[in-house]
C-alpha positions in Angstrom: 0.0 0.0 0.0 1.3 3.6 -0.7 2.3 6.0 1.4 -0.4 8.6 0.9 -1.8 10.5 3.6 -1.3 13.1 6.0 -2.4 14.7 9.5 -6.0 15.7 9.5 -5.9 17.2 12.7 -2.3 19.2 12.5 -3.9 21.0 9.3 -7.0 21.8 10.9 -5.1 23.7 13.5 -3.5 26.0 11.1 -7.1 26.0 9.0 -8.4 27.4 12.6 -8.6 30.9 11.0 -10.7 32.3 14.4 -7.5 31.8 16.3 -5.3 32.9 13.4 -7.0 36.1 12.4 -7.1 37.3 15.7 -4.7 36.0 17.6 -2.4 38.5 18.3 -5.5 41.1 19.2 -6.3 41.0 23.2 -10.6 40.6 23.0 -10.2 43.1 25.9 -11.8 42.8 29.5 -14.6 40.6 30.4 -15.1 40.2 26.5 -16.7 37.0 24.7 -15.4 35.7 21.3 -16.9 32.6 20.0 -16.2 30.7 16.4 -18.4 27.7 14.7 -16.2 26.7 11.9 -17.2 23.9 8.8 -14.2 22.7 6.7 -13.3 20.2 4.4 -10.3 18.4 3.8 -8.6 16.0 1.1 -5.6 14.1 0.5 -4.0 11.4 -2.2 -0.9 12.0 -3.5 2.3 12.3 -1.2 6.1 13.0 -1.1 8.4 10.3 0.1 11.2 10.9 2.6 13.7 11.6 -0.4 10.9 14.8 -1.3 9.9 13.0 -4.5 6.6 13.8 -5.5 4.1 10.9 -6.4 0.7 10.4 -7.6 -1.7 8.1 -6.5 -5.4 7.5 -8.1 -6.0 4.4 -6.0 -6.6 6.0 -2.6 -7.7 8.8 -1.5 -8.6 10.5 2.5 -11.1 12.7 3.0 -12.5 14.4 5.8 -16.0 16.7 6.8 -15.3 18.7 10.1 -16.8 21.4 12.5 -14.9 23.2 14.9 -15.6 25.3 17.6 -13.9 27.9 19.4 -14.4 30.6 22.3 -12.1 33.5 23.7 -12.7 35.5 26.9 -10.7 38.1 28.2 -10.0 37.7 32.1 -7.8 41.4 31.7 -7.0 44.2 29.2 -4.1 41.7 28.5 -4.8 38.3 29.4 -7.4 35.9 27.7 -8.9 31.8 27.5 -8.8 30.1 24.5 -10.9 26.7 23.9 -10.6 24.9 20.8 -12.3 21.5 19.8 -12.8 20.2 16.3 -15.1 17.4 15.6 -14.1 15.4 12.7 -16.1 12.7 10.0 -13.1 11.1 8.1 -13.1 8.4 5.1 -9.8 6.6 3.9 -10.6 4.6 0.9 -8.0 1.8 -0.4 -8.6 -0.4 -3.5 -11.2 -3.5 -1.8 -11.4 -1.4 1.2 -13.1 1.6 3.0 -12.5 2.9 6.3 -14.4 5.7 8.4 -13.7 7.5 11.8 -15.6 9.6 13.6 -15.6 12.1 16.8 -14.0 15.0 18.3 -10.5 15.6 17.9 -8.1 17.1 20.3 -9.0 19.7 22.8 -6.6 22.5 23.0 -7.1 25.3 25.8 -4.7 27.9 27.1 -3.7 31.6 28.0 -2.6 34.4 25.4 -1.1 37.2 27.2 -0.5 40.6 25.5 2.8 41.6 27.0 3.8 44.5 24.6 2.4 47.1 22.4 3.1 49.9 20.3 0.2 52.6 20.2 -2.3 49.6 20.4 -1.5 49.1 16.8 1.1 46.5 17.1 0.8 44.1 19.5 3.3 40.8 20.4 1.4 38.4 22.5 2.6 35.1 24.4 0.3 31.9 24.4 0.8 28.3 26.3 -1.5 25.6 26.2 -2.0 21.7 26.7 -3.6 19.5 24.0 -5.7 17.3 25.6 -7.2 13.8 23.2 -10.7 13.3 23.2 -10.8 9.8 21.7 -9.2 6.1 22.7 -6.0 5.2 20.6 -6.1 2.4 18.3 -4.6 0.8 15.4 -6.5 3.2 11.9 -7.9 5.9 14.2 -7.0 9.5 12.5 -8.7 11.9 15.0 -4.7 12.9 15.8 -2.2 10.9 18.1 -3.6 10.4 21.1 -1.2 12.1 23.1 -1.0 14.3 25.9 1.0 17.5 24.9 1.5 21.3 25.2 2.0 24.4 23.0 3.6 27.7 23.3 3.4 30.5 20.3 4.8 33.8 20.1 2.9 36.5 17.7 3.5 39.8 16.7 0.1 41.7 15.1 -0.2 45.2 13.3 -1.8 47.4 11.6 -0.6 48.7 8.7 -1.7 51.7 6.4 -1.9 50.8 2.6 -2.4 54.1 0.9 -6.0 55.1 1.5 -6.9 51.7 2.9 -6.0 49.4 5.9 -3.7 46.4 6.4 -3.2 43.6 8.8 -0.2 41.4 9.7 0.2 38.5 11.6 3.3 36.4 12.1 3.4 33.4 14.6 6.3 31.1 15.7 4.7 28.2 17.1 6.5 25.1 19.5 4.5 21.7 20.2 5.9 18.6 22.4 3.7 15.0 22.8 4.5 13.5 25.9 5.2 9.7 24.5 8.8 7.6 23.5 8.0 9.1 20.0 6.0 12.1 20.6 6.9 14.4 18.4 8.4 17.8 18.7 7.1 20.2 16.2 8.1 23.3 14.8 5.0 25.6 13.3 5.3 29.0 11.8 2.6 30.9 9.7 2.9 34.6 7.8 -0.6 35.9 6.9 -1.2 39.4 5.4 -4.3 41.1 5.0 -5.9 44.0 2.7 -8.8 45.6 3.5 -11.2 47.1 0.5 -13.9 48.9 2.7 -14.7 48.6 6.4 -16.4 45.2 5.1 -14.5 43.3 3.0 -11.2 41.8 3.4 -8.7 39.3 2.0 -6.1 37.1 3.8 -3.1 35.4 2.3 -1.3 32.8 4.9 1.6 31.0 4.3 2.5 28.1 6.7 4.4 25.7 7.3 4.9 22.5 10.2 8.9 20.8 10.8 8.0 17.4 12.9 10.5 15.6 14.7 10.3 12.4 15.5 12.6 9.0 16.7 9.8 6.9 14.4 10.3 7.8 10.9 7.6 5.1 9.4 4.8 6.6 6.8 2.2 4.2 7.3 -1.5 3.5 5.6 -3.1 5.8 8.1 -3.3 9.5 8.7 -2.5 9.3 12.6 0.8 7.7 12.7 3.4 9.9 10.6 5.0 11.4 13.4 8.6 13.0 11.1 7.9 15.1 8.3 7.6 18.8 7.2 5.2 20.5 5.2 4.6 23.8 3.4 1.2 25.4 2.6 -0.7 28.8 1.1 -4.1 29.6 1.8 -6.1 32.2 0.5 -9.2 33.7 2.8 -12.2 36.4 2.1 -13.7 37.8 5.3 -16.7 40.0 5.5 -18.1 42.0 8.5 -21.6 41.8 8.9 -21.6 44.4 11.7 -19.3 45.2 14.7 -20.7 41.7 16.3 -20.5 39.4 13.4 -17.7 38.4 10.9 -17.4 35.5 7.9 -14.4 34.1 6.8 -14.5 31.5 3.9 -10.7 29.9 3.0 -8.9 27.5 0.4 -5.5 26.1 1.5 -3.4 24.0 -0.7 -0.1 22.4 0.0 2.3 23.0 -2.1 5.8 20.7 -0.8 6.5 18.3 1.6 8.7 15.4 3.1 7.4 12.1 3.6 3.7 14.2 4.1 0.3 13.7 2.0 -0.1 17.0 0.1 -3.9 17.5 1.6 -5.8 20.7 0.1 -9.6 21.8 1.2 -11.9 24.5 1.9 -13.4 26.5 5.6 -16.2 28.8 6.7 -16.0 30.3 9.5 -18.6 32.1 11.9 -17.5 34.6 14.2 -19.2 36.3 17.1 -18.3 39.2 19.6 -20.2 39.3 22.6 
């Protein structure tokens, strides 16, 4: 059987585009943010650990997933994040079709603001743990199933684009599983934004995870491949309803890889300040 697939739940992370877009900006003081979030997500052909590219048309992954996610602000400087995706996933082989089903892992942690400039240009701090949701076993692809924690640094701004407004948003991003071959992961992520009127926006994100790992197997199923690296682009359009509501809707695509499914699909995300 080919090696052809990749993480579902590592690319829905960086898909998460209500913790992207805003993850630099404190919510502020006793603030609510919550995000419902639908995507989509495919993968077939791979690149080996050599970074040769192959095709496969015998097998293919796909997966159908919602995500939620809420923000509240405990201080001017210092909010809560929750994040849970929940995930319907197909891998079909030649003679053969699996399914999984359920929610993913839970992530929850503290952003703190610790510097600004003018309240333009903010760098921010986060930890968190990742906490499974689901049992492990041989073919699940909800994620690893283990216990882990996260730490990001981001720096967020506001820039002026002659007579219209820009956004910026760089993250360097360190995860660690706690197992014999839990990987340590490297994840970084660029995204610039241009906005037309005070409604309409586009987002361009470029992004990109380094996973190191003592097992260096690729096998049959998305949840295993625990050494690789990956590069991706994705394109979003937001629109602001009002000062309460906002819609994001995204297209990611990956464009290299190393010993990594090159996985592409779609989001639309809901976003409500309360």
């Amino acid at each position: 059987m080919k090696k052809t697939f990749t993480l579902l739940f590592i690319s829905l992370g960086c898909l998460m585009q209500t913790t992207q877009v805003y993850a630099g900006w404190p919510i502020g003081k006793k603030r609510f943010m919550v995000g419902a979030s639908a995507y989509t997500y495919f993968s077939s052909n791979y690149w080996d650990r050599n970074g040769q590219y192959h095709k496969d048309n015998t097998s293919k992954f796909s997966a159908y997933s919602l995500g939620i996610f809420a923000d509240y602000g405990i201080s001017r400087k210092l909010d809560v994040l929750v994040n849970l995706p929940v995930s319907y996933q197909k891998l079909r082989q030649p003679g053969a079709s699996t399914t999984n089903a359920g929610p993913g892992d839970l992530q929850i942690g503290l952003n703190y603001a610790f510097a600004n400039f003018n309240l333009k240009n903010y760098i921010t701090g986060y930890a968190g743990a990742i906490i499974p949701t689901y049992a492990q076993r041989v073919g699940q692809t909800l994620g690893y199933a283990y216990y882990g924690t996260e730490f990001r640094l981001s720096n967020t701004g506001n820039i002026r684009l002659g007579d219209h407004n820009g956004y910026y948003n760089v993250d360097a991003d360190y995860r660690k599983y706690f197992a014999d071959d839990g990987p340590s992961q490297f994840n970084y992520m660029g995204t610039f934004g241009y906005s037309f009127n005070k409604y309409n926006q586009v987002l361009v994100d470029l992004a990109g995870t380094i996973s190191s790992s003592p097992t260096k197997v690729f096998n049959n199923y998305a949840g295993s491949t625990l050494d690789y690296r990956n590069l991706r682009v994705q394109l979003n359009y937001g629109y602001t309803v009002n000062r309460r509501v906002s819609v994001y809707a995204s297209g990611f695509y990956t464009v290299s890889g190393f010993n990594i499914g090159q996985a592409y699909g779609t989001s639309l995300q809901l976003l409500l300040r309360l």
